[in-house]
PQR file of N, CA, C, O and H, with PARSE charges and radii, in Angstrom:
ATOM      1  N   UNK A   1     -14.394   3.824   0.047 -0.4000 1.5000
ATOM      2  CA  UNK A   1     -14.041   2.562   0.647 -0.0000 2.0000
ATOM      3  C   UNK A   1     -12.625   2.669   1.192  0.5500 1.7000
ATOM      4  O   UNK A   1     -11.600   2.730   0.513 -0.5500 1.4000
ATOM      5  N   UNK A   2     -12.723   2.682   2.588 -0.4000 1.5000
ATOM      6  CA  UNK A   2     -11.170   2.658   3.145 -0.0000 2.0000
ATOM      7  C   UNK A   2     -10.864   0.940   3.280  0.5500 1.7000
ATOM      8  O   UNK A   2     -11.682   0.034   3.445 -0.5500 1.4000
ATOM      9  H   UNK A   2     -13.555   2.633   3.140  0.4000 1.0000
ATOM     10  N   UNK A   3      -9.617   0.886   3.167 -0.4000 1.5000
ATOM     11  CA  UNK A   3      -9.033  -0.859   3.707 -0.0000 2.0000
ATOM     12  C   UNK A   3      -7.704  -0.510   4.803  0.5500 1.7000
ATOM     13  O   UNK A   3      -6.930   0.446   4.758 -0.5500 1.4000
ATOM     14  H   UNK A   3      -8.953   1.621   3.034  0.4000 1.0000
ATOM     15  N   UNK A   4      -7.751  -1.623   5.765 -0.4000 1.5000
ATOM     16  CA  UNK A   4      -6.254  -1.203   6.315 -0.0000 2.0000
ATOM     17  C   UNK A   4      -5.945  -2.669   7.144  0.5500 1.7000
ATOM     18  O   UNK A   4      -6.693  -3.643   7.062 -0.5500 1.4000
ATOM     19  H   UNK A   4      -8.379  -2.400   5.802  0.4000 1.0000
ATOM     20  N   UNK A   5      -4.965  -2.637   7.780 -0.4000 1.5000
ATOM     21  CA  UNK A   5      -4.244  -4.207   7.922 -0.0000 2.0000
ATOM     22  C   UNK A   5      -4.111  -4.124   9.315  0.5500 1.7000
ATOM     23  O   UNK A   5      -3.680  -3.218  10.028 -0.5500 1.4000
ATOM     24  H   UNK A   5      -4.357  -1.846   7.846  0.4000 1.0000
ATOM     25  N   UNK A   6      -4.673  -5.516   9.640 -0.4000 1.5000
ATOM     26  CA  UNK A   6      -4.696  -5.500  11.350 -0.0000 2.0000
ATOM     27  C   UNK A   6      -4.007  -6.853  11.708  0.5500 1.7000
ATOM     28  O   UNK A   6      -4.400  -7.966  11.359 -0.5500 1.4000
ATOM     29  H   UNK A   6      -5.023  -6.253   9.061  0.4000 1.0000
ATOM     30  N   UNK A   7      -2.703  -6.510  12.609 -0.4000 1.5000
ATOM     31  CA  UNK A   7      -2.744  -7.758  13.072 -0.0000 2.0000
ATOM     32  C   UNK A   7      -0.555  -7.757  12.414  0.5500 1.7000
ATOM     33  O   UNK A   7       0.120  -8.787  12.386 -0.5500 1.4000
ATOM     34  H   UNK A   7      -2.383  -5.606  12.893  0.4000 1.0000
ATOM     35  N   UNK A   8      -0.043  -6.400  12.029 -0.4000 1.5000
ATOM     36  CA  UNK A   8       1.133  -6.308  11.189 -0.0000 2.0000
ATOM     37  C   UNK A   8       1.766  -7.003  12.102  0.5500 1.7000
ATOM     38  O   UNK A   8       2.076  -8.131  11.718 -0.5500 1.4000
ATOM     39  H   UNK A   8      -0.591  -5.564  12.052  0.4000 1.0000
ATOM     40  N   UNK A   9       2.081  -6.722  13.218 -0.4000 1.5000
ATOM     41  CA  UNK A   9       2.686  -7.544  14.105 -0.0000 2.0000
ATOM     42  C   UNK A   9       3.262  -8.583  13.686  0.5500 1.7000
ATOM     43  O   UNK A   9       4.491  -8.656  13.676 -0.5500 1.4000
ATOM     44  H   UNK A   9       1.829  -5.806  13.530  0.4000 1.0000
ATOM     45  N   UNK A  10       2.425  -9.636  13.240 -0.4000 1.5000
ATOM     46  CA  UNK A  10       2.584 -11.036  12.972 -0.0000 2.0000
ATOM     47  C   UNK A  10       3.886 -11.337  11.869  0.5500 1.7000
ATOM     48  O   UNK A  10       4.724 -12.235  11.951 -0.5500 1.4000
ATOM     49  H   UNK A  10       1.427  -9.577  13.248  0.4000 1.0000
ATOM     50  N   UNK A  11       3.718  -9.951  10.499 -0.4000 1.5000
ATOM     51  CA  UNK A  11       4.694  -9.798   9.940 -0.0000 2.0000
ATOM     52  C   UNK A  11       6.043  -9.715  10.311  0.5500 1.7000
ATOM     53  O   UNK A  11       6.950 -10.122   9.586 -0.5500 1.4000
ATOM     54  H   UNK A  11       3.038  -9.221  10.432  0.4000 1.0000
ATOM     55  N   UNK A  12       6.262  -9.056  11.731 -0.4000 1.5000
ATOM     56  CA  UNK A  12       7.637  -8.216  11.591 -0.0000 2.0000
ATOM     57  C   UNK A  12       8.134  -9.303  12.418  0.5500 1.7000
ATOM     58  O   UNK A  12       9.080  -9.903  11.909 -0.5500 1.4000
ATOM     59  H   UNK A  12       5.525  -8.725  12.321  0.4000 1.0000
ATOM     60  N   UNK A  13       7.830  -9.636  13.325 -0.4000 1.5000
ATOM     61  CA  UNK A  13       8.810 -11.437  13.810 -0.0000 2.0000
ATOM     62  C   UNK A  13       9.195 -10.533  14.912  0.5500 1.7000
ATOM     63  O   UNK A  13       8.326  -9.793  15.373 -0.5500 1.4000
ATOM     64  H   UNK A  13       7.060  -9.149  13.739  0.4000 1.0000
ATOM     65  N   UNK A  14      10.839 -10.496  15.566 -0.4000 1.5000
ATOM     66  CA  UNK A  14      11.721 -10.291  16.123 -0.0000 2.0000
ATOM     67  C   UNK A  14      11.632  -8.817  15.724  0.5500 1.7000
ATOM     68  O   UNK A  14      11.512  -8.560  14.526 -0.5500 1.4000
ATOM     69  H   UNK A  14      11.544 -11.098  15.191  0.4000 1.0000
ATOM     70  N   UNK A  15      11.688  -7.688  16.744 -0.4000 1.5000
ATOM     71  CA  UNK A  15      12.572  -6.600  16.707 -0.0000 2.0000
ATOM     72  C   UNK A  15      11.483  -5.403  16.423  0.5500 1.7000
ATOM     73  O   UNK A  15      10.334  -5.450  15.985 -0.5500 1.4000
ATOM     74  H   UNK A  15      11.786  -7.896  17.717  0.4000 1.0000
ATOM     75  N   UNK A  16      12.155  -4.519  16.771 -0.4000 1.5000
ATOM     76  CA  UNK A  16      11.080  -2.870  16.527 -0.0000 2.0000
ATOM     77  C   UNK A  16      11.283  -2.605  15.373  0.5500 1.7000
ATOM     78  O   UNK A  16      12.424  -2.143  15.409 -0.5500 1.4000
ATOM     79  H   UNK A  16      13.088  -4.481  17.127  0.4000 1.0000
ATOM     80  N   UNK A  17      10.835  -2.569  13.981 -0.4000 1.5000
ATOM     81  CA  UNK A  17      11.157  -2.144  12.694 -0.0000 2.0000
ATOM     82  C   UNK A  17       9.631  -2.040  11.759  0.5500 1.7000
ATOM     83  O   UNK A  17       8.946  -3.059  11.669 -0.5500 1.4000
ATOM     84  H   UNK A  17       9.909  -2.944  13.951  0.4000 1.0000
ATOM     85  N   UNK A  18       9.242  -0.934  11.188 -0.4000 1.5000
ATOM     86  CA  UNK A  18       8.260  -0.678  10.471 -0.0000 2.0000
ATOM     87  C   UNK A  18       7.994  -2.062   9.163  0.5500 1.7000
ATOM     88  O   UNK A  18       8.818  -2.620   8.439 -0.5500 1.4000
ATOM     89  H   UNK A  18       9.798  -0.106  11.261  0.4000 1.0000
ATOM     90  N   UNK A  19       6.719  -2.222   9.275 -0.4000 1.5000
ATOM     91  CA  UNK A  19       6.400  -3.473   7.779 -0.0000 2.0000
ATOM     92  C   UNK A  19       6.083  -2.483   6.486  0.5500 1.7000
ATOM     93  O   UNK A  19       5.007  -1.912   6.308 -0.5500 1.4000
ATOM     94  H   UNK A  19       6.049  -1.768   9.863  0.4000 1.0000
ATOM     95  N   UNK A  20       6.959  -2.420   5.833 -0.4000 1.5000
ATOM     96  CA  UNK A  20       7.862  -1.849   4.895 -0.0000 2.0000
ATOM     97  C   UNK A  20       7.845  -3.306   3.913  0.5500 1.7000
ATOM     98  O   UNK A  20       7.869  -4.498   4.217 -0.5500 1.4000
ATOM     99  H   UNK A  20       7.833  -2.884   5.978  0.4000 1.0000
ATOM    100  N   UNK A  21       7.792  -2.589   2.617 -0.4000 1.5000
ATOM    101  CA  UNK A  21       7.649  -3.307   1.305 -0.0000 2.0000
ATOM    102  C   UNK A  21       8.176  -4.580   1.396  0.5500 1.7000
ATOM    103  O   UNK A  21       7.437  -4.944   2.310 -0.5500 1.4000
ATOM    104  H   UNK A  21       7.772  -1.620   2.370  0.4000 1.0000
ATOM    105  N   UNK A  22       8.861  -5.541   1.178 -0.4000 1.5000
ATOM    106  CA  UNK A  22       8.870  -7.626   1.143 -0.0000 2.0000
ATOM    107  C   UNK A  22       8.167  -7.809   2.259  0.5500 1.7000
ATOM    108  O   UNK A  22       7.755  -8.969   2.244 -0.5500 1.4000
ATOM    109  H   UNK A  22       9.461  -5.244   0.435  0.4000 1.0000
ATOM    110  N   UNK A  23       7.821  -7.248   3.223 -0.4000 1.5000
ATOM    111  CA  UNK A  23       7.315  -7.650   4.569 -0.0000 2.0000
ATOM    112  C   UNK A  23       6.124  -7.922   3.733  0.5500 1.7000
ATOM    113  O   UNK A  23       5.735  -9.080   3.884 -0.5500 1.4000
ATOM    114  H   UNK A  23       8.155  -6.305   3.235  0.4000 1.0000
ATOM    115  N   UNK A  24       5.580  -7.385   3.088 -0.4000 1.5000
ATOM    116  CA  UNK A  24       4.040  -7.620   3.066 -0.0000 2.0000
ATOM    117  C   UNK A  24       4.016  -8.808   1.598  0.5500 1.7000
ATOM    118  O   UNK A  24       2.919  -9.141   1.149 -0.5500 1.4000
ATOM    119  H   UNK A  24       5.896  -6.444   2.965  0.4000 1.0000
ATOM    120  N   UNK A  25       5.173  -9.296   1.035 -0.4000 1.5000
ATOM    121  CA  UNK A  25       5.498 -10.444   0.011 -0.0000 2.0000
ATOM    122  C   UNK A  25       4.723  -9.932  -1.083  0.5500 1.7000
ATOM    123  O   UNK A  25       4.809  -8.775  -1.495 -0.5500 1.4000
ATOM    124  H   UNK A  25       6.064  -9.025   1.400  0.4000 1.0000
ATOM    125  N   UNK A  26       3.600 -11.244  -1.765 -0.4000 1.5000
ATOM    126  CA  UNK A  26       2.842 -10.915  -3.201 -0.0000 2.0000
ATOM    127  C   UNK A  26       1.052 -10.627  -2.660  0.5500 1.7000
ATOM    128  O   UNK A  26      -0.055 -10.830  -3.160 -0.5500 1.4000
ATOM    129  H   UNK A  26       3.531 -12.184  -1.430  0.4000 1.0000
ATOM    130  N   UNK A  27       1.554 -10.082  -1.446 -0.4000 1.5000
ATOM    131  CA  UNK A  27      -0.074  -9.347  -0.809 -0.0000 2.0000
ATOM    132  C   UNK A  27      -0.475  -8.372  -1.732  0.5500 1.7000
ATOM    133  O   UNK A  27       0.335  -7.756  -2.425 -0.5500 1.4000
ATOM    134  H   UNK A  27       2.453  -9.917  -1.040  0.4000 1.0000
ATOM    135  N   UNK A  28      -2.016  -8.159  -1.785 -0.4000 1.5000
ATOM    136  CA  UNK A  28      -2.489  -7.160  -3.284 -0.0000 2.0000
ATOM    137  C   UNK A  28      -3.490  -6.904  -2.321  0.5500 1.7000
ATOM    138  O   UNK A  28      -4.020  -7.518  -1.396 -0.5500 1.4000
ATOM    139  H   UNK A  28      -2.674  -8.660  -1.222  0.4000 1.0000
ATOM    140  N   UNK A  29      -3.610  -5.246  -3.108 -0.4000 1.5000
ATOM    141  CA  UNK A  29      -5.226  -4.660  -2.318 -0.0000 2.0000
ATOM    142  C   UNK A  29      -5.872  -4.803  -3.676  0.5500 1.7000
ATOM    143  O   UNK A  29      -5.012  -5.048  -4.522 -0.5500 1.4000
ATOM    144  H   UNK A  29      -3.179  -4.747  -3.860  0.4000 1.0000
ATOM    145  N   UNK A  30      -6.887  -4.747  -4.090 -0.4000 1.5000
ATOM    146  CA  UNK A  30      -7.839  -4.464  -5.059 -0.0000 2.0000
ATOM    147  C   UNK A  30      -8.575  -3.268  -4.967  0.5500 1.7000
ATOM    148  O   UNK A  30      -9.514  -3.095  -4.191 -0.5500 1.4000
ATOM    149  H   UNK A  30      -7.586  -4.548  -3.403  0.4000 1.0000
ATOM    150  N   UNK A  31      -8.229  -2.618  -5.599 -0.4000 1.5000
ATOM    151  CA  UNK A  31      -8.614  -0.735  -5.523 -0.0000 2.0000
ATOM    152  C   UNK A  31     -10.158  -0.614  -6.223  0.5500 1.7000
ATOM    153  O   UNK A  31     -10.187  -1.291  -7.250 -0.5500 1.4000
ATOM    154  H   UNK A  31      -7.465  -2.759  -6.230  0.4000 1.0000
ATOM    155  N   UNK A  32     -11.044  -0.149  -6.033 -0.4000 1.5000
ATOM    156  CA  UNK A  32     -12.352  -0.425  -6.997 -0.0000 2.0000
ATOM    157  C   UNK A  32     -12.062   0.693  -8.454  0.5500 1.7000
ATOM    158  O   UNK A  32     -13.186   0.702  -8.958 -0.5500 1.4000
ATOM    159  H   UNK A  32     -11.021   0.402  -5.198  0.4000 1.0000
ATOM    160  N   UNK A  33     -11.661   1.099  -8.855 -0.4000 1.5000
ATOM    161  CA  UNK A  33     -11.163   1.481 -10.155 -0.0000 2.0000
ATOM    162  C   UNK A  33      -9.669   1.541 -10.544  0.5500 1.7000
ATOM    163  O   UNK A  33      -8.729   1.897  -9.832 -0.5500 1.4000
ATOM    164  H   UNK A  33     -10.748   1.092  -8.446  0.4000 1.0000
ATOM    165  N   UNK A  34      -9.650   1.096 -11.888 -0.4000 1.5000
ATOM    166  CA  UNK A  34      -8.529   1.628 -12.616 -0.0000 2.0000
ATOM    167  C   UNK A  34      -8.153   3.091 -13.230  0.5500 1.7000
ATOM    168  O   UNK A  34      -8.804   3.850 -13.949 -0.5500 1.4000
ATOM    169  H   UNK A  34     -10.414   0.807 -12.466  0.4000 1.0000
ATOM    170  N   UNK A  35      -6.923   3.185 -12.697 -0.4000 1.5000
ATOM    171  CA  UNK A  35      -6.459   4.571 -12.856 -0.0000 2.0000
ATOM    172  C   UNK A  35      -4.854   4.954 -12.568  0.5500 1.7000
ATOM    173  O   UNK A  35      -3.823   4.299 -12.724 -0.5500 1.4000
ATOM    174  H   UNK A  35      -6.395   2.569 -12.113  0.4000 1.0000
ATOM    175  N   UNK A  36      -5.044   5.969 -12.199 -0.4000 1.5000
ATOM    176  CA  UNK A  36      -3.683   6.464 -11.709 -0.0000 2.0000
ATOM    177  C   UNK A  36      -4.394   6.904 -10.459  0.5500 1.7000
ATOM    178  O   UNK A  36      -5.527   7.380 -10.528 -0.5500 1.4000
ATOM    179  H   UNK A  36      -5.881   6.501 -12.071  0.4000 1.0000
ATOM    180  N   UNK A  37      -3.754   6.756  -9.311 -0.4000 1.5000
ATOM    181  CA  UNK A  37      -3.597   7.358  -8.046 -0.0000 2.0000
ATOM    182  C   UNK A  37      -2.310   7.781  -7.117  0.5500 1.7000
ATOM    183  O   UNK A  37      -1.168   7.381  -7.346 -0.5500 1.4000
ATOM    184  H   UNK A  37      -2.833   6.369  -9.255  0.4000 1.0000
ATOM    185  N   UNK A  38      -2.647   8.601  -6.098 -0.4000 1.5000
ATOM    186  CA  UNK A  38      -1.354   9.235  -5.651 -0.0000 2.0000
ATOM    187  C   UNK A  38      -1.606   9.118  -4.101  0.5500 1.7000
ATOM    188  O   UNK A  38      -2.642   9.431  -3.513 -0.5500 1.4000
ATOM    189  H   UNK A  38      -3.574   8.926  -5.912  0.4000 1.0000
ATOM    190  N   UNK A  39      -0.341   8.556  -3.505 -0.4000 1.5000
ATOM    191  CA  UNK A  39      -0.475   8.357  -2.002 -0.0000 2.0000
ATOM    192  C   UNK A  39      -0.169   9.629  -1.411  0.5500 1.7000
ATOM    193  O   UNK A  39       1.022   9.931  -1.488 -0.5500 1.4000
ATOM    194  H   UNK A  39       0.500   8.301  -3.982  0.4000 1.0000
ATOM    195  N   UNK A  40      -1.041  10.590  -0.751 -0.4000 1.5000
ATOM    196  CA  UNK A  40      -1.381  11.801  -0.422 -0.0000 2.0000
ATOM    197  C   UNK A  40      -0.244  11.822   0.480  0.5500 1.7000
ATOM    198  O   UNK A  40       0.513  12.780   0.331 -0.5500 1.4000
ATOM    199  H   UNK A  40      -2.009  10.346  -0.688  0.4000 1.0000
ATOM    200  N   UNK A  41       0.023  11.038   1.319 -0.4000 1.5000
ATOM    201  CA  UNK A  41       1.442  11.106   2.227 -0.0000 2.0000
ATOM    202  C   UNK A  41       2.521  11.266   1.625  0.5500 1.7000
ATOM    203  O   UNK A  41       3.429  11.936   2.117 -0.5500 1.4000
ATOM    204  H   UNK A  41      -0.592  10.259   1.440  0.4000 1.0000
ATOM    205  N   UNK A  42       2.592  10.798   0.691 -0.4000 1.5000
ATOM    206  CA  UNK A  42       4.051  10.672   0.234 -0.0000 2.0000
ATOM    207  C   UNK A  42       4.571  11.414  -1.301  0.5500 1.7000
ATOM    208  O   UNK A  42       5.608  11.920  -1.730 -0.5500 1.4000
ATOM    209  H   UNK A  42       1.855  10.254   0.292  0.4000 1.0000
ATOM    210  N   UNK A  43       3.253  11.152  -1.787 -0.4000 1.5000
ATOM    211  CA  UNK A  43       3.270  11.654  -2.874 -0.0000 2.0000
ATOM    212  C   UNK A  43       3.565  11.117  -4.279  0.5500 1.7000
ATOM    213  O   UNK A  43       3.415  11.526  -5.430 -0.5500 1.4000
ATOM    214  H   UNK A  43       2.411  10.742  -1.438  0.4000 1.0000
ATOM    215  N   UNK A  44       4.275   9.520  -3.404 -0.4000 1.5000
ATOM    216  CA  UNK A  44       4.457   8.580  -4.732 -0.0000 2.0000
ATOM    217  C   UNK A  44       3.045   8.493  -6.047  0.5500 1.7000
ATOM    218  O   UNK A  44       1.916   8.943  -5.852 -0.5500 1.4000
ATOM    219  H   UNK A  44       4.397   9.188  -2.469  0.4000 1.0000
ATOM    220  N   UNK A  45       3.317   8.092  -6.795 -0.4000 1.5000
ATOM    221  CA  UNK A  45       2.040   7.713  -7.957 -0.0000 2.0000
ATOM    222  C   UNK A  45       2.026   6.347  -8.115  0.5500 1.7000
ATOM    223  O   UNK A  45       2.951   5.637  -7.723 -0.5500 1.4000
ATOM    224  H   UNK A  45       4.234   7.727  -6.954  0.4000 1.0000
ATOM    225  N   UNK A  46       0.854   5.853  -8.765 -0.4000 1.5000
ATOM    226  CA  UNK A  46       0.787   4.484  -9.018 -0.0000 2.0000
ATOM    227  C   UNK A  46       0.001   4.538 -10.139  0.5500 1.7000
ATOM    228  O   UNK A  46      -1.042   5.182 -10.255 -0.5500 1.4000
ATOM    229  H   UNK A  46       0.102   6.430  -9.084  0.4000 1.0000
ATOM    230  N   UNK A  47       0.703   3.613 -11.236 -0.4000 1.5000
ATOM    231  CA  UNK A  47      -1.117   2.852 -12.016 -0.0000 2.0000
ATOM    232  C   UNK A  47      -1.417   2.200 -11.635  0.5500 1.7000
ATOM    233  O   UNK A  47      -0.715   1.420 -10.992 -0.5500 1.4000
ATOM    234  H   UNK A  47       1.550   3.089 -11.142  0.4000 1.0000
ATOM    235  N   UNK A  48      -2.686   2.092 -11.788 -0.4000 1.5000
ATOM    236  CA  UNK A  48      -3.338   0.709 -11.344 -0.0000 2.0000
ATOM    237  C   UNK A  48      -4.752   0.154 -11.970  0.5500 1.7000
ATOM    238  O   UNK A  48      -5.875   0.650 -12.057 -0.5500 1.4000
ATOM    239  H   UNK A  48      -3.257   2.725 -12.310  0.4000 1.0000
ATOM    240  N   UNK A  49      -4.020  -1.457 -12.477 -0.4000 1.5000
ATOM    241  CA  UNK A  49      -5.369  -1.892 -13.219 -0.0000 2.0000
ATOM    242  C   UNK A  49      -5.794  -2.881 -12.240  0.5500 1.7000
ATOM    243  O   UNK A  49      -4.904  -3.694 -11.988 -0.5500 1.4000
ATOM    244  H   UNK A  49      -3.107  -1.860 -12.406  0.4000 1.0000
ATOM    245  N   UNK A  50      -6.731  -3.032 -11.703 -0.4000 1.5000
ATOM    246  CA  UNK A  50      -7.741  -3.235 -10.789 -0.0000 2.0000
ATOM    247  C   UNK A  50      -6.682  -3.830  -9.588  0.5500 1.7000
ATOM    248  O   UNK A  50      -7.544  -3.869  -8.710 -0.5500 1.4000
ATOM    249  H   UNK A  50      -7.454  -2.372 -11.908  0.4000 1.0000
ATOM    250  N   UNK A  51      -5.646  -4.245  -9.005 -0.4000 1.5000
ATOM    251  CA  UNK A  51      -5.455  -4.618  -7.982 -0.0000 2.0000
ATOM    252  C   UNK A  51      -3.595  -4.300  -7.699  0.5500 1.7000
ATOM    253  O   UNK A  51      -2.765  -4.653  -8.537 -0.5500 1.4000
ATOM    254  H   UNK A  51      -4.946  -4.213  -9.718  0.4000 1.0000
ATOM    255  N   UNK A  52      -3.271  -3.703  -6.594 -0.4000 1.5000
ATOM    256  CA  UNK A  52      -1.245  -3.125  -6.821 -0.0000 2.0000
ATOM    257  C   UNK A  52      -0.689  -3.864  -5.742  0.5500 1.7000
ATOM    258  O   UNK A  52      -1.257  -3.715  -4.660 -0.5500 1.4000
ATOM    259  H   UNK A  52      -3.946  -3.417  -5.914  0.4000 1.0000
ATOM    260  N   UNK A  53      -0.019  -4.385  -5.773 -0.4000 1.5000
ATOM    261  CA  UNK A  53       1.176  -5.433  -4.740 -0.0000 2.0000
ATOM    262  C   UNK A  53       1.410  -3.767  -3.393  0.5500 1.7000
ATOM    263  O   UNK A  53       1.855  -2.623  -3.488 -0.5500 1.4000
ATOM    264  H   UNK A  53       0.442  -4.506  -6.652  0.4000 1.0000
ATOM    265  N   UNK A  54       0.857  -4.536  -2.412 -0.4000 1.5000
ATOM    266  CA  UNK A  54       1.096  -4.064  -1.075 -0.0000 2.0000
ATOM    267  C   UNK A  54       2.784  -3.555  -1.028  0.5500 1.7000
ATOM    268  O   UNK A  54       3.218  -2.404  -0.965 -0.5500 1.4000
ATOM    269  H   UNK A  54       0.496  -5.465  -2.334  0.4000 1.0000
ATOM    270  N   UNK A  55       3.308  -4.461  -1.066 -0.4000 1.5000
ATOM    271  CA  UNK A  55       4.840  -3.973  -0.762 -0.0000 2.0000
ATOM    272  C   UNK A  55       5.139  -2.701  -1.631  0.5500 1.7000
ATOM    273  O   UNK A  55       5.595  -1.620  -1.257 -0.5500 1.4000
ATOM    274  H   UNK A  55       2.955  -5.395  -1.117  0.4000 1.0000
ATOM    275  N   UNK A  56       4.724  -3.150  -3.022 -0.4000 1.5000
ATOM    276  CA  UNK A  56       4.844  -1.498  -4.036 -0.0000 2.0000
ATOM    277  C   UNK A  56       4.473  -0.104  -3.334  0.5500 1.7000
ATOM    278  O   UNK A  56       5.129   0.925  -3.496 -0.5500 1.4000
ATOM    279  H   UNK A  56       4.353  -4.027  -3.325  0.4000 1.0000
ATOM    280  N   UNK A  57       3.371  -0.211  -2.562 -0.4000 1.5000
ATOM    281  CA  UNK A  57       2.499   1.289  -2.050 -0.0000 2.0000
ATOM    282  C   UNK A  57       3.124   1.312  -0.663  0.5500 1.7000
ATOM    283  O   UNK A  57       3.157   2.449  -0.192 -0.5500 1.4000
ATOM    284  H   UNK A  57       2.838  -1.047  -2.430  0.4000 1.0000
ATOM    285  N   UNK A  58       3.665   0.292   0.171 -0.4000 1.5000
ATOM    286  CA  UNK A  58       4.667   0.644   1.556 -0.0000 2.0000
ATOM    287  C   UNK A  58       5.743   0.285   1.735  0.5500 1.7000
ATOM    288  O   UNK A  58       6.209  -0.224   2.755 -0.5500 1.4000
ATOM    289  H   UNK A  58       3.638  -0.631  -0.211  0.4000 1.0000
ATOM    290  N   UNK A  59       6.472   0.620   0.314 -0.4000 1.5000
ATOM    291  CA  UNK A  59       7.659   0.858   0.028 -0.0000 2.0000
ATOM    292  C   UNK A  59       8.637   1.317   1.006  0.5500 1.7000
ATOM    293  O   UNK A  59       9.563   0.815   1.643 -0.5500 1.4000
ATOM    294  H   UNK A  59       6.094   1.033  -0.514  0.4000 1.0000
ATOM    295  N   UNK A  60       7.926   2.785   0.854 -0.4000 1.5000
ATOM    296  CA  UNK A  60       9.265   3.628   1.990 -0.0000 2.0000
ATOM    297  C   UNK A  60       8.318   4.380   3.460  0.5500 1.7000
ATOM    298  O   UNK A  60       8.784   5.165   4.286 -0.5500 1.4000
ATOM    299  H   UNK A  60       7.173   3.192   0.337  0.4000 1.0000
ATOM    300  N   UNK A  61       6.940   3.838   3.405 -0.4000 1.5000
ATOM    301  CA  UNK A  61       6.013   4.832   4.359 -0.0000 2.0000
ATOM    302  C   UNK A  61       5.450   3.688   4.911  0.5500 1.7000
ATOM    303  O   UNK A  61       5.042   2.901   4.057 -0.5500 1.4000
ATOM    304  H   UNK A  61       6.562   3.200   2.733  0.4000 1.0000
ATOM    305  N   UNK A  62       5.276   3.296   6.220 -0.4000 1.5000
ATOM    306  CA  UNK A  62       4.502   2.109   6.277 -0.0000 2.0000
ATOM    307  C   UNK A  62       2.581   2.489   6.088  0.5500 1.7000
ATOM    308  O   UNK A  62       1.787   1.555   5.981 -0.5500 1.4000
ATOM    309  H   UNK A  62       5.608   3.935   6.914  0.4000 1.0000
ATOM    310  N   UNK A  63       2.255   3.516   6.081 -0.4000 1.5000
ATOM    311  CA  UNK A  63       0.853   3.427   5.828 -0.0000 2.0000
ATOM    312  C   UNK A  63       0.496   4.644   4.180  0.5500 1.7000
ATOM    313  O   UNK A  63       1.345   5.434   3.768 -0.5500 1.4000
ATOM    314  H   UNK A  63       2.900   4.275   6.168  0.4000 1.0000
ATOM    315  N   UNK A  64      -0.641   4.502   3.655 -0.4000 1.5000
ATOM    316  CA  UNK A  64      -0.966   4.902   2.401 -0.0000 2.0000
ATOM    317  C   UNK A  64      -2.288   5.551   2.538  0.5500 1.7000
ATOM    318  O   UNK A  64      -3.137   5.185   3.351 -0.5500 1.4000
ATOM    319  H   UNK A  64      -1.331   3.860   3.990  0.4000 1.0000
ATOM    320  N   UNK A  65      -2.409   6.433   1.790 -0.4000 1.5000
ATOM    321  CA  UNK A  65      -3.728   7.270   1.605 -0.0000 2.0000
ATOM    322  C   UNK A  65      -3.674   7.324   0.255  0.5500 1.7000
ATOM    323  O   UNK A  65      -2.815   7.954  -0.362 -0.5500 1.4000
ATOM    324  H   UNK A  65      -1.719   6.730   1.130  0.4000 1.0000
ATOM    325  N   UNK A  66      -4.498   6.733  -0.207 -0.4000 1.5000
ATOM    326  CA  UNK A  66      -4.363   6.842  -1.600 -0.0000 2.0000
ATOM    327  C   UNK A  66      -5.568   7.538  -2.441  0.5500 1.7000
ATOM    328  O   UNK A  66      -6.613   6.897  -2.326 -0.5500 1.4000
ATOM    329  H   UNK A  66      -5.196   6.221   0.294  0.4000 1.0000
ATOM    330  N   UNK A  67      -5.649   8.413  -3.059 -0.4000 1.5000
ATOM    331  CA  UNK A  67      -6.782   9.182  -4.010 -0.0000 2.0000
ATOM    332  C   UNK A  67      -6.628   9.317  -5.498  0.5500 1.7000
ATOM    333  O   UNK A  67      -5.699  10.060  -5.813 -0.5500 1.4000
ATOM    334  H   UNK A  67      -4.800   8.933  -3.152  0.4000 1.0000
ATOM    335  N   UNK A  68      -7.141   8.914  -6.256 -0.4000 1.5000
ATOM    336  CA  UNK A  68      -7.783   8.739  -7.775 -0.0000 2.0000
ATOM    337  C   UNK A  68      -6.813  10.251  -8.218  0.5500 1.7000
ATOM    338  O   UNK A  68      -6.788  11.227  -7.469 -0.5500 1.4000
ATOM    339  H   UNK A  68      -7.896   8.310  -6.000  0.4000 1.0000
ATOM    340  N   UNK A  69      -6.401  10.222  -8.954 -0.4000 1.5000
ATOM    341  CA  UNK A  69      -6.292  11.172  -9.924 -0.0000 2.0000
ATOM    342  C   UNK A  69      -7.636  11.598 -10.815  0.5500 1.7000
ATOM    343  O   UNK A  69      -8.415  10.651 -10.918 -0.5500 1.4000
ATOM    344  H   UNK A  69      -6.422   9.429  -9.563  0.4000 1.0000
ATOM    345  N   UNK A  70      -7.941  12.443 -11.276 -0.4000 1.5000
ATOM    346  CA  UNK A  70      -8.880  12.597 -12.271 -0.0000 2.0000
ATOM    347  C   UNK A  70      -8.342  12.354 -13.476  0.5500 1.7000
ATOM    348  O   UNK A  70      -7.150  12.048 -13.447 -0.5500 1.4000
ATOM    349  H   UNK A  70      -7.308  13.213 -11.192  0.4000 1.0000
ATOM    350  N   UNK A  71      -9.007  12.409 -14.818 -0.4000 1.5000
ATOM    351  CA  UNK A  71      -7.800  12.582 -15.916 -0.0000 2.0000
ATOM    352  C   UNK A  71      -8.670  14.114 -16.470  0.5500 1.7000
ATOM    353  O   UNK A  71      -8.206  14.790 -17.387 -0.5500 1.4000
ATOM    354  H   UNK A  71      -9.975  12.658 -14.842  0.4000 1.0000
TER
END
């Protein structure tokens, strides 16, 4: 299941600048399992019990690929 955000524009207001973490406020994706995963771009990690605040995962990258860890 991929998800992705259409329409960022609306976020950024005024000016050329990437929507980068408060831009996206207390927005949440809901991931279909709990786990640990790792944003393949970047390499950051996350836990996650069923749903992670948007701004947390486009922190410093504006887009995320995110894949399950195994344990």
């Amino acid at each position: 299941m991929a998800s992705t955000s259409r329409l960022t524009r609306r976020l950024l207001g005024e000016g050329d600048r990437w929507p980068l973490g408060s831009l996206w406020g207390e927005t949440r994706l809901r991931l279909p399992h709990t786990g640990a995963y790792v944003n393949v771009l970047t390499g950051e990690r996350f836990a996650v019990r069923g749903d992670v605040r948007v701004a947390e995962l486009l922190a410093t990258f504006p887009i995320a690929l995110l894949l399950r860890e195994e344990s």
